[in-house]
N, C-alpha and C positions, 0 to 999 in steps of 0.2 A: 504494500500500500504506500503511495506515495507522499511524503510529507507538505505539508500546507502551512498558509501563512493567513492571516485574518486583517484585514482593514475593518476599523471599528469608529463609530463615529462618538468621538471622547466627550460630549455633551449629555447624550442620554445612553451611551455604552453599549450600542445599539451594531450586529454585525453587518455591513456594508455588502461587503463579497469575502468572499474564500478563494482562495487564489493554489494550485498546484506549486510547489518547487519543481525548477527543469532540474534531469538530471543532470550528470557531470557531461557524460558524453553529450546532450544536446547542448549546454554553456560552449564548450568549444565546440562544434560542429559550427555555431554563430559565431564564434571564433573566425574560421577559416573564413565561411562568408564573408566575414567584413574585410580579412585578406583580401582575396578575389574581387571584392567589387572595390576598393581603393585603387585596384591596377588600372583601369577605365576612370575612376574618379578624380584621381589626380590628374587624367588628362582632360577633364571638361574644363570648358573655356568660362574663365573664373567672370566672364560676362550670366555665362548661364548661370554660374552657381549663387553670385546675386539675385537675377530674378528670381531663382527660386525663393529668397530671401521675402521677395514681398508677396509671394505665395503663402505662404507662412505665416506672414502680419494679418494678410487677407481673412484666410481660416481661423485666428485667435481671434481677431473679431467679431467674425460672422459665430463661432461657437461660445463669445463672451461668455453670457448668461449660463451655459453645463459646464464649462471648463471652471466656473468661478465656484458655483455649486461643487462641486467633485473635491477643489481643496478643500471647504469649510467642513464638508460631510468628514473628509477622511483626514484634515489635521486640525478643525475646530476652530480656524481663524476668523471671525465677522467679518462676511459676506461683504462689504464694501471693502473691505482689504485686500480678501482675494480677487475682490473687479479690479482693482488697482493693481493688484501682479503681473495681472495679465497685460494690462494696458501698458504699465513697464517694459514686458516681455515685447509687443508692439514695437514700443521704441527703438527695443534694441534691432528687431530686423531691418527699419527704418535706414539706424544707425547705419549699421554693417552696409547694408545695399548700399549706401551712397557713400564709404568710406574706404571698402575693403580693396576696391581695384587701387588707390592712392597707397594704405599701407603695406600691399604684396607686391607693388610695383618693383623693378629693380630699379636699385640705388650704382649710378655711377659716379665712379671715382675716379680722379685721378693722378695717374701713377707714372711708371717711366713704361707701362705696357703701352702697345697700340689700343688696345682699351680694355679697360678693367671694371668688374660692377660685381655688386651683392646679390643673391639672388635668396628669395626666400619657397624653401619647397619642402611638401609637406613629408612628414614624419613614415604615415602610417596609420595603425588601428589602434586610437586614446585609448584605456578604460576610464571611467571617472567614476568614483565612490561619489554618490549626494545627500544631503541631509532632505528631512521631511519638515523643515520650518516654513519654507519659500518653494514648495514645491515644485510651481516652474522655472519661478525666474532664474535658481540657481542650476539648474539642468539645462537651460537655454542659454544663461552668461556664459556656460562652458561652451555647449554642441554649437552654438549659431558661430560662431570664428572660427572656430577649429575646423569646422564641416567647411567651411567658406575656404580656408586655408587651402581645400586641396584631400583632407586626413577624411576616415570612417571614423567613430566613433562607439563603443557600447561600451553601456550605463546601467550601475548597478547604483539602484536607487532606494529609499530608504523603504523599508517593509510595512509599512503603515498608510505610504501613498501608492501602493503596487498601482490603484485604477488610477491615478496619477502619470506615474510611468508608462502605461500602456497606451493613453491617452496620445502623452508628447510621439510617442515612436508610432501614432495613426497620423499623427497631423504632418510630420514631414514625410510620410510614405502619400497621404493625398496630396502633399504641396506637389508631389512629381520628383522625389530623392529616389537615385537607385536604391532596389533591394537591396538591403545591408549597410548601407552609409548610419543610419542610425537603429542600434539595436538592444532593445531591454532586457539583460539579465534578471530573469526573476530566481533569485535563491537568495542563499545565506552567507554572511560571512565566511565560513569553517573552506569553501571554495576560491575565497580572495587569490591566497598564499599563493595557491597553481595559476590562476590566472595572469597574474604579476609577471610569473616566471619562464611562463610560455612565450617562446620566440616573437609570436603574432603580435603581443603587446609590445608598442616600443614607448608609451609615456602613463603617466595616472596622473588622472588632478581630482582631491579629495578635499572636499569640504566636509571637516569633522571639526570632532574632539579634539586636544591634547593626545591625546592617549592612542587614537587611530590614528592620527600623523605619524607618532612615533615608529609607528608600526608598520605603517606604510612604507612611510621614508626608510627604515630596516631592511623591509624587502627589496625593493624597487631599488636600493643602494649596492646590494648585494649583489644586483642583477645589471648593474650600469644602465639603468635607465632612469630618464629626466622626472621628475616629480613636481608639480605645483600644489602646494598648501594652504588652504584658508580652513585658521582653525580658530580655535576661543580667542573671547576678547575679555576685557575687565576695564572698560569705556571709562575715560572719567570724564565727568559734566562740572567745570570750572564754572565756578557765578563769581565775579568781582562785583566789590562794593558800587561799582557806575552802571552795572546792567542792567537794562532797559525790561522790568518785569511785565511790566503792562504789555510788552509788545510780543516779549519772546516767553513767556511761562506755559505756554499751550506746546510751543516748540519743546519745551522742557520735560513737560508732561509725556509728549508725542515722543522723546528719545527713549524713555526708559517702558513704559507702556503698550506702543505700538507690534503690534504679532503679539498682545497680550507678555509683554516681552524676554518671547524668545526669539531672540536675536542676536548673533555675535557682535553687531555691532552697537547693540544700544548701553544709554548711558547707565553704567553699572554702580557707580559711586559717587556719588556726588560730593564736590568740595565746594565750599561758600565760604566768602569771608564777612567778620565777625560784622563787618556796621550793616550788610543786608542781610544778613540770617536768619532773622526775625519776620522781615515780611516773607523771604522768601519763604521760609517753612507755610506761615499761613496761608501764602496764596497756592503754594505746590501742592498742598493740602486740600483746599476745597476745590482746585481742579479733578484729584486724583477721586476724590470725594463722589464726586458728580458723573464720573465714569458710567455707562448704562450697563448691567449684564445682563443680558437676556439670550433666547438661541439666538446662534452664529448666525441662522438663516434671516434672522429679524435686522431690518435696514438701518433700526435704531441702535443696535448693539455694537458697542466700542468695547466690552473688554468680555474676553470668553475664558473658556477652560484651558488648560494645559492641554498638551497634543496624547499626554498618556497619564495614566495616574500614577506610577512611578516616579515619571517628573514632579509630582508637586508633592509626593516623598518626598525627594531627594530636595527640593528646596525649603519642606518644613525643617530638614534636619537640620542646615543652613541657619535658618531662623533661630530655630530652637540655641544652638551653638550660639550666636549675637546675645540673644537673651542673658543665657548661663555666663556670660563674659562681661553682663553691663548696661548691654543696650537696652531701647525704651520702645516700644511699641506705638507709636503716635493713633495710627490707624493698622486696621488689617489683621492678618494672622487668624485668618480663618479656615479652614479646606475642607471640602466634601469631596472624597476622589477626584477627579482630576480639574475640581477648581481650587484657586489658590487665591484669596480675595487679593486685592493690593494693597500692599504694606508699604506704611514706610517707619524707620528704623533712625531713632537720634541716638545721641551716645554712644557712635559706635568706633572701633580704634582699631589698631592693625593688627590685632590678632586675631581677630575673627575670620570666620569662613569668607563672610559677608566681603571681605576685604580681600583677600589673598587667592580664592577660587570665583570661579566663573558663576553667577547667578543667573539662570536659565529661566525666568518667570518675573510677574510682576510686584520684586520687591525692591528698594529704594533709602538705600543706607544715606545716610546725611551724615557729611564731617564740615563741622566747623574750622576754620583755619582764619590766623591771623592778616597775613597780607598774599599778594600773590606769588612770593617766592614761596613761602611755604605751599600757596598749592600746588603748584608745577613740581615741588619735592614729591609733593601726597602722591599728585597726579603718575607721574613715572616710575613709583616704586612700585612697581610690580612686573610682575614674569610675563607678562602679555604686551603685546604694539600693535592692537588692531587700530585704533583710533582717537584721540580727545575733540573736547569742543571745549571752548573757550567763550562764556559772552562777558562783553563788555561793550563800553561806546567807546574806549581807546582805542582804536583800531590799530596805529602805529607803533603802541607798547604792543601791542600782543602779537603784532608779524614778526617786531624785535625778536621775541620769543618761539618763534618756530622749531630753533636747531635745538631748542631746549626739549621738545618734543620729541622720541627716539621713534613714536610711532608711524605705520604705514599712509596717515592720516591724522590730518589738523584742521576742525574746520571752527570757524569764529562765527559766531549768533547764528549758528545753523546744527543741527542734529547729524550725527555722520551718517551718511547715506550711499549707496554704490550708485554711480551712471555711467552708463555706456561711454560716455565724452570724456572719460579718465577712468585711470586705470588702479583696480583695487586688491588692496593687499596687504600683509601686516609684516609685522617683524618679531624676534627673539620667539614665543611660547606662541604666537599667534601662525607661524607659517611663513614662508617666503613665495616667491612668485608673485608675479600679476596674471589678473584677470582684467579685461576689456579693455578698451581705447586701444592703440597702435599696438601699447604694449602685449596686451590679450593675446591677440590675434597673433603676434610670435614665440608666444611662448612653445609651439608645438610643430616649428618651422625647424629645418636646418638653413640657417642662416650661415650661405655658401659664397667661398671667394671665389670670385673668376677671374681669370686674367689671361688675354689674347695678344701675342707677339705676332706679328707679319714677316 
């Protein structure tokens, strides 16, 4: 009998579908496939492989409405967020169509050859591990450039969004992608290790954990092959004494809350200094206060369940740890399986979980600090570089301050955010690599010299 996997809708616990695991022999069998159709794919005329591109935007569109439905059912995000993924996802085809022929272009140089140039060409067959928080968008930031590049792709996606994954791998098979160019591993981890190691794969780009980089990058090290990482973040959301509450505390609210938030890039910890702390807490407060929960599917609903009731374990215990160390409860700290009400957390110091590990849901440590060097201290002491935000009305102090940020990203009176028109990525605990903009798009090139004498 054949092992199975369940998509379950984390709101009322409800099973979705029942999905078979392939077995090992069919994983590679799709293996080769995507061999075999890359040898033809690499030579389509990278005109073609953009309009396919707006093939693609076309059917996210036209399929808004189920595709949006399908995330919220199977990872619990309100329904206007998952409209907004997609429409993101949109963008990015947009993007690519009108940029990719400029960044695959060859670059000449020159040299003391009769002529010399860069040329960028693709790899081969990606795998990509993906998480189930952004269920397209991060499945499409990877396949939309790499597919574009030239490369196949298959995708081993997380086991909660299986009709997620099947979803993406019908909508570039109707855009008109050869069979095989995109293709959904449905199994489990314990098959990773072979896949890695198989000749057929020549790259992995894994948005995880800590823990699954590690492991990743292990494998794929051992096998000399290229690795792209986006992994945890531990965000800090900087408020100086000038920033503009009135204008930006919704933005504030929206970093740490938003995906109910699970997200690696939202704001994890918050540092304030001492002369706005006070308003800040009470306006951060009757924002977060006001949040609606109701079902995902409800047009009103801004903050929902965790994607699994594990998770919001795993962030009570979190909680519970701040407590037993200090902290103060302001609001929140409530959980019925896989809801986690929003909390937020004063008193809280650097020994806690709340501070040192990643917080995966909607909780919201408050640290006070005296001026802004001490918070760029707070802010960087930690093992993760996915991102900071900085607000303030100094704008010219706080660009000062950029090299002082070690992270992948720095954004000032703005929430950290990925877009397609630059390229996203972190550093130290967080992963290396980019994802999107020019950068994206080579990470899974052989960026080759040529050089012609007469």
């Amino acid at each position: 009998m054949s092992e199975t996997i369940k998509s379950i809708h984390p709101y009322n616990q409800e099973t979705i579908q029942t999905y078979n695991l392939e077995t090992e022999a069919a994983i590679f069998s799709k293996l080769k496939i995507a061999e075999n159709t890359f040898k033809d794919w690499k030579e389509e005329n990278l005109k073609h492989r953009t309009q396919l591109l707006h093939e693609v935007g076309n059917i996210l569109e036209e399929r808004i409405d189920e595709l949006s439905k399908l995330i919220t059912l199977e990872m619990g995000k309100p329904i206007k967020e998952s409209r907004a993924e997609i429409n993101k996802c949109i963008f990015l085809c947009d993007f690519y169509a009108k940029n990719a022929d400029l960044f695959l272009a060859d670059q000449i140089i020159e040299t003391d050859a009769h002529e010399s140039f860069i040329s960028y060409d693709p790899l081969g067959v990606i795998l990509a591990i993906m998480p189930w928080n952004f269920p397209f968008w991060q499945v499409l930031r990877f396949a939309i450039p790499t597919l574009t590049a030239g490369n196949t792709v298959v995708v081993k996606h997380a086991s909660n969004v299986t009709g997620c994954a099947i979803a993406i791998q019908t909508i570039f098979e109707d855009a008109g992608y050869k069979k095989g160019c995109f293709q959904t591993l449905i199994t489990n981890h314990n098959v990773i290790e072979k896949i890695i190691k198989d000749d057929i794969i020549k790259a992995v780009s894994l948005t995880g954990s800590e823990k699954a980089g590690r492991n990743i990058a292990k494998i794929a090290g051992q096998n000399l092959k290229k690795v792209v990482l986006e992994l945890g973040g531990n965000n800090a959301c900087i408020v100086l004494d000038d920033a503009n509450l009135d204008k930006y505390i919704d933005t504030m609210v929206k970093a740490r809350m938003l995906n109910t938030g699970q997200s690696c890039i939202a704001a994890k910890r918050f540092i304030v200094t001492n002369n706005i702390y006070e308003a800040f807490l009470e306006k951060f407060t009757a924002k977060v206060k006001a949040l609606k929960y109701k079902d995902p599917l409800n047009e009103e609903t801004e903050i929902a369940t965790l994607a699994r009731e594990d998770l919001a374990i795993d962030l009570q215990k979190q909680v519970d740890d701040a407590i037993k160390k200090g902290a103060k409860v302001i609001i929140g700290n409530k959980r019925n399986k896989a809801y986690f009400e929003p909390t937020i957390l004063t008193n809280v110091s650097k020994n806690m979980a709340v501070f040192t590990e990643e917080t995966f849901g909607p909780v919201a440590p408050i640290f006070k600090v005296k001026n802004v060097e001490e918070a760029l201290t707070l802010a960087t002491d930690t093992k993760f570089g996915l991102g900071t935000m900085l607000f303030t009305e100094d704008i010219d102090t706080a660009v000062k301050n950029i090299s002082k940020i070690p992270d992948g990203a720095f954004f000032i009176n703005e929430l950290v955010k990925s877009d397609p028109r630059l390229p996203f990525g972190g550093t130290k605990a967080s992963g290396y690599g980019r994802e999107l903009s020019k950068e994206g798009i080579h990470e899974f090139v052989n960026i080759k010299t040529v050089y012609i004498n007469k």
